[in-house]
Every structure is written in structure tokens, then in C-alpha cells.
C-alpha angles and dihedrals in degrees: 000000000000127000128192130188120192135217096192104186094044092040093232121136130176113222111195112199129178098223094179152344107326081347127127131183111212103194125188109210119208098181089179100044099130105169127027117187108322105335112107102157105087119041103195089129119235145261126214101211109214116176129195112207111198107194114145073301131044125233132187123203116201133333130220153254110305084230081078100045098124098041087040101057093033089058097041092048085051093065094025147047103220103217086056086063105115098181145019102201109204107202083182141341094237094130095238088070104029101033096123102035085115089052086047087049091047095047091040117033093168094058111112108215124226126212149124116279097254087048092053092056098047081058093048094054092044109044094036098206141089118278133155121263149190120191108207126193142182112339091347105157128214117188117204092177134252086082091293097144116178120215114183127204128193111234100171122196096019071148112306115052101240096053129138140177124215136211134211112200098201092053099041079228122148120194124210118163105205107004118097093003119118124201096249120135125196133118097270111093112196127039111272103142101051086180084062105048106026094091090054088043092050092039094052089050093046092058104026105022105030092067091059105042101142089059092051083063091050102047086045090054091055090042090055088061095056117084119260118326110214093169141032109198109192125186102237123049133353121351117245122233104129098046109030098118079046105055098036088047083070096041087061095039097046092041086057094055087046095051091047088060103118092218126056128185118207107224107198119192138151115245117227098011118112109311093317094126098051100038084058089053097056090042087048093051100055089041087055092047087065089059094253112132119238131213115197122205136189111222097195086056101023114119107234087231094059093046097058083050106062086033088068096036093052130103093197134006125210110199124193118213115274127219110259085202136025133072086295098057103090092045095054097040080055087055095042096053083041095059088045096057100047092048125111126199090248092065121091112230131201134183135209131190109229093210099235107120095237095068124130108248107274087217088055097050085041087064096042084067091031088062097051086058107257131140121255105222094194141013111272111272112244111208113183108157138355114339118247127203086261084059092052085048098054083049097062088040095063091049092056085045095054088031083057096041092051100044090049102115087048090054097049089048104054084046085064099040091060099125099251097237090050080046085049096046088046094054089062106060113104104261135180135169120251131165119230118205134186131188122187125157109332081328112111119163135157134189130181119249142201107174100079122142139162109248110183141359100218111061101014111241132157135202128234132177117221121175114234085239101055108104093235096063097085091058092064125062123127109316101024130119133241134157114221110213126196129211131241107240108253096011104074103089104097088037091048089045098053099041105037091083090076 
């Protein structure tokens, strides 16, 4: 059976779905959302997954976006009564998924909440009142009866440090909050049609997952040891039950090619703290697009040990601004000295402001690595008031800049070792020079281009190649507008000069 409330004028709507014995799927439907974090290239809207489990217990995994409180709760109260809730189950604390734990906890003050550690103190700090809780680890069970055993696995950093997924043995069901979800919004609830939904799929890892490859491995190994997964149920999109050997099969294929990478660049950032999180992101995604690997860490959860570690490991390192005050301060300032002390004068080096007003001066933090004889591999990002999608684009712009600068000697490399008779023929293709420019929201970004061709008559259409690593590349995706321009002969210097650079 499937139920559906509307909020007309929003364009928000609730879907209730029984998924499986004594199982229900809540989903928030955001049918506008146009941009999530920092993706901006495919507007297909959203959905926050939200599932309610009624054994003997009952166990909710997961809430929504506050922006549903109302629809949410409304729909929640209607299946359940609230004080016979047993357990709230965080898979993590990232607002979109846990937005309304305070209005739960409020409804249902007996409820104990389950989480990893670090999980559990994000919510301490946040909620900022008493509430029963369980911390769960590796392999940690919890039975509601009627055979729903719950098996958790911790999954860090997919894509906020303190995530788990959680299994439930009767229903063959895995839960995994962000990872292989998409941001795709439409009223079918599991993923029939993979041609519909693959460029979603591909464009979410590449932004979310990519950057922490190496934890995608992890999380699949632990998944391998669990018994047959007949559902995946993410906690964005649609949910996957025709295609789940399929699309992990490309996490896994797509993380690998990420982990052999021979450079790796360490991204630091404060969860949690200004707009830290999401600005990392950008910076990561345009490090990952270059072919250089990225290893995100959370400072406010990050063992000093492991820390040191990637510090020395790493080619290049990107630092968010840490709070000079706060409960988090100490922590931070730790992290910081640690990374300072673990750097060498080969590595690159890139700071970014996380807009919330405590920070240490980026400046400040710049010439502490400067000092110690490292290259900065972008100006320092000012960050003064609420990012815009021209923030996030400068972002990912700086992370192609330090991910080129890095894989230089590759580059070059690859150029010399062209075979001289392919370097011949290739001489020998008409060429010209154009500048393609592209203009969406405040976003505006340009690059100049070679490869141009027509490609057909009817209807007109033309070809051009754009490297994955240009910064241009995310603004144009199917659907999207540029404008192709094409030199004068003898009068594109300065032009050429000042755009050749994107």
C-alpha cells in the first residue's frame, strides 16, 4: 500500500510504503530541490528516507529534513503511537537525517537512542538535554522480536564520520543512510529503471563517495560478511532492490580506481562547525576529478595518531579553519599542531575559511605552512557570509587547480610518451581555438577549447571535448547552456591568455 500527503504550494509530499514484513518506508519528497550540498549539476530534486521497523519493538531509523516537520510528524503519529516507540535509531547526525530528533524525543521521551559514539556525542552537544542511549559498534545486535534482528556496521566517513548501516536479518534489508543513495526524486520507490537513475547514481558518488574511496572499501568488506542483501534502503532516492549486485558492483569498481591513485591529497574539516563540511566537499571534488585520490578527515573525531599518519602520507593537504573558542577549540588547536608537525616542504598546501565567525584567520593559519616551506596550491578562501553556488564553484575550482598541479609530472609524462607517428596523424586533424562559456545561477566559467567538431546536420549539433578536470565540466551536464565562441584569426592572444588557465 502506498500513501501520499501533499503540501501543494512547497512541493513537499510524504509516500508511505510497506517494503517488507512489519517494514515501512516514510519518504520525504522534495520534488524542487535543485541543489544539495554542493551538487548543482543535475536538478532531479531529493528525497530523506526515514523507515519505521515493528517487531515485538519498534525501531526507527532515521527522521527528515525540519523543512518537513509538520508532514513528517503528522504522518509518523498516523502509523504509530509515539510513546510505544522503543528505539531512534541515528545512522548519522548530518541534519538532513536527523533534522527532527529533538521533536521524536519530545513526542517520545521513553525512546533510548542508538548510535555510534561519536554519534551520541554530536547529539549531546546538540540537543542539550537528557535522553536514553545505546552506543553500538562493529557487529553490536539489537532483537526487536518476530525474528528483526538488527546487526549494525560501522561505515565512517560515508560521508560523516560517526555513520552506520544497519542490518535486519528477517527482511534481508541493509540500511545505509547516505551511501548508494542519489538525490532523484520521483514515486517510484525502488530502482526499476537503472537508465533513469544511473547518472544520478554516478554524479552523487562522485561528490559524496569518491572522496572517500578508501572507506567505501572498508564499509563493502564488512558488508561482504553479512548474509544475503536483498535490499539496500538509502537514505536518499530511490530505494535499490533490482539492481543491488549492479550498483555495488561500481562502488566497488570506481573506489578501487580511486585508492590506486599514486597521489593522495588529506582534506581536514570540522564537522558541524560553519560550513566547514560542505566547503571540503567542493574542494575534494574537484581534487578527485584530476585523478588524484582524496582522504577526508574529521578533526573533532579524528585520533591524533591517525592524523600524523595521513599528514605524512600525503602529496598535498587542504585545512579548514579551526574555532579559536568553544568546546571544540582545544581539540582543533591539537589537530592543527599535529598537522604541523607531521608536514614536510615537498607537500602543496591550501586553506579554506569555515564561515563561522570563531575561526582562526585563514591568513594566519596560510603563513604557519608557508613558514615551514610548503606550496600553497591556491589563494586562501574567504568565506564572509552564506556560501552561494559561485562559493561552492570556486571550491571545486581550487581542488582541480591543487589536483593539476599535483599530477604535473604525470601529465607531462603521458604527453611524451604519445607513439610519433599517433602524434603525426594527430597533427594532422583540422583544429581551431574557441571559448566555451557557461553561465547557470550566479555560476558563470569559461575554458578554451580545441577539440570542436560538427557532429550532425538535423538536427544541428556540435562536439566538444571537455576533460573531466576542467572546472567547467560540472556546469554542464544534459540539459545544461553554453555558448561556444570562436576566435578571429590573428586577434585571440590576449583572449587565449586569459582564459587558457579553466
Amino acid at each position: 500500500m502506498v500513501a501520499l500527503i501533499e503540501d501543494v504550494k512547497r512541493r513537499l509530499t510524504m509516500q508511505t510504503v510497506e517494503i517488507a514484513s512489519s517494514t515501512t518506508a516514510i519518504r520525504s519528497l522534495d520534488w524542487d530541490r535543485d541543489r544539495f550540498d554542493i551538487e548543482f549539476g543535475l536538478q532531479n530534486g531529493t528525497t530523506y528516507n526515514s523507515f519505521l521497523i515493528q517487531g515485538e519493538q519498534t525501531a526507527l531509523i532515521d527522521t527528515s529534513h525540519e523543512k518537513f516537520r509538520q508532514l513528517y510528524l503528522d504522518t509518523l503519529t498516523g502509523r504509530i503511537d509515539p510513546t510505544q516507540l522503543d528505539y531512534l535509531i541515528i545512522s548519522h547526525t548530518e541534519p538532513d537525517h536527523s533534522g527532527l530528533v529533538k521533536d521524536i524525543l519530545a513526542l517520545a521521551p521513553q525512546v533510548t537512542v542508538v548510535g555510534s559514539k561519536v554519534a551520541i556525542q554530536f547529539l549531546e552537544d546538540w540537543v542539550h538535554q537528557p535522553f536514553k542511549k545505546q552506543i553500538v559498534k562493529n557487529g553490536d545486535r539489537i532483537d526487536l522480536g518476530n525474528e528483526h534482528v538488527l546487526e549494525f556496521v560501522i561505515a565512517p566517513n560515508l560521508h560523516w564520520p560517526d555513520t552506520i548501516f544497519t542490518y535486519d536479518a528477517k527482511t534481508q534489508i541493509l540500511y545505509t543512510c547516505d551511501a548508494f543513495g542519489m538525490h532523484y526524486c520521483d514515486d517510484h520507490t525502488f530502482d526499476e529503471d537503472l537508465d533513469l537513475i544511473e547518472e544520478d547514481f554516478r554524479y552523487y558518488y562522485d561528490c559524496l563517495m569518491g572522496p572517500n574511496a578508501r572507506s567505501v572499501l572498508s564499509a563493502l568488506k564488512r558488508m561482504s560478511q553479512l548474509p544475503a542483501i536483498a535490499t539496500i534502503a538509502t537514505g536518499h532516492g530511490p530505494l535499490l532492490h533490482h539492481n543491488v549486485t549492479e550498483l555495488t558492483g561500481r562502488y566497488r569498481q570506481w573506489s578501487e580506481e580511486q585508492a590506486k591513485a599514486e597521489t593522495t591529497v588529506a582534506v581536514f574539516y570540522l564537522s558541524d562547525y560553519g560550513y566547514s563540511d560542505r566547503l571540503s566537499q567542493a574542494i575534494a571534488h574537484g581534487i578527485t576529478k584530476t585523478g588524484v585520490a582524496v582522504e577526508m578527515m574529521d578533526l573533532r573525531s579524528a585520533d591524533t595518531q591517525d592524523v600524523k599518519e595521513l599528514t605524512s602520507i600525503a602529496s598535498g593537504l587542504v585545512i579548514g579553519t579551526p574555532p579559536i573558542s568553544g568546546a571544540f577549540a582545544a581539540t582543533a588547536h591539537t589537530a592543527i599542531s599535529t598537522i604541523l608537525a607531521a608536514t614536510n616542504p615537498k607537500q602543496s598546501v591550501g586553506v579554506f575559511e569555515s564561515g563561522a565567525g570563531d575561526s582562526e584567520s585563514v591568513y594566519l593559519l596560510a603563513n604557519r605552512f608557508r613558514d615551514l616551506g610548503l606550496t600553497p596550491a591556491f589563494a586562501p578562501i574567504l568565506v564572509k557570509e552564506t556560501p552561494t553556488d559561485a562559493t561552492y564553484q570556486l571550491c571545486e575550482e581550487a581542488g582541480v587547480d591543487l589536483g593539476q598541479w599535483l599530477s604535473r609530472d604525470r601529465t607531462i609524462k603521458q604527453s611524451k610518451s604519445l607513439d610519433n607517428d599517433l602524434e603525426k596523424a594527430l597533427g594532422r586533424l583540422s583544429s581551431g581555438l574557441y571559448i566555451v562559456t557557461t553561465h547557470k545561477g550566479n555560476v558563470s566559467s569559461a575554458m578554451v577549447a580545441s577539440w570542436v567538431a560538427q557532429a550532425s546536420f538535423k538536427p544541428l549539433g556540435i562536439t566538444v571535448a571537455v576533460a573531466k578536470d576542467r572546472a567547467i565540466e560540472s556546469l554542464l551536464h544534459v540539459g545544461d547552456r553554453f555558448v561556444l565562441n570562436v576566435l578571429e584569426a590573428g586577434n585571440y592572444h590576449k583572449l587565449m591568455k586569459h582564459f587558457l588557465k579553466r
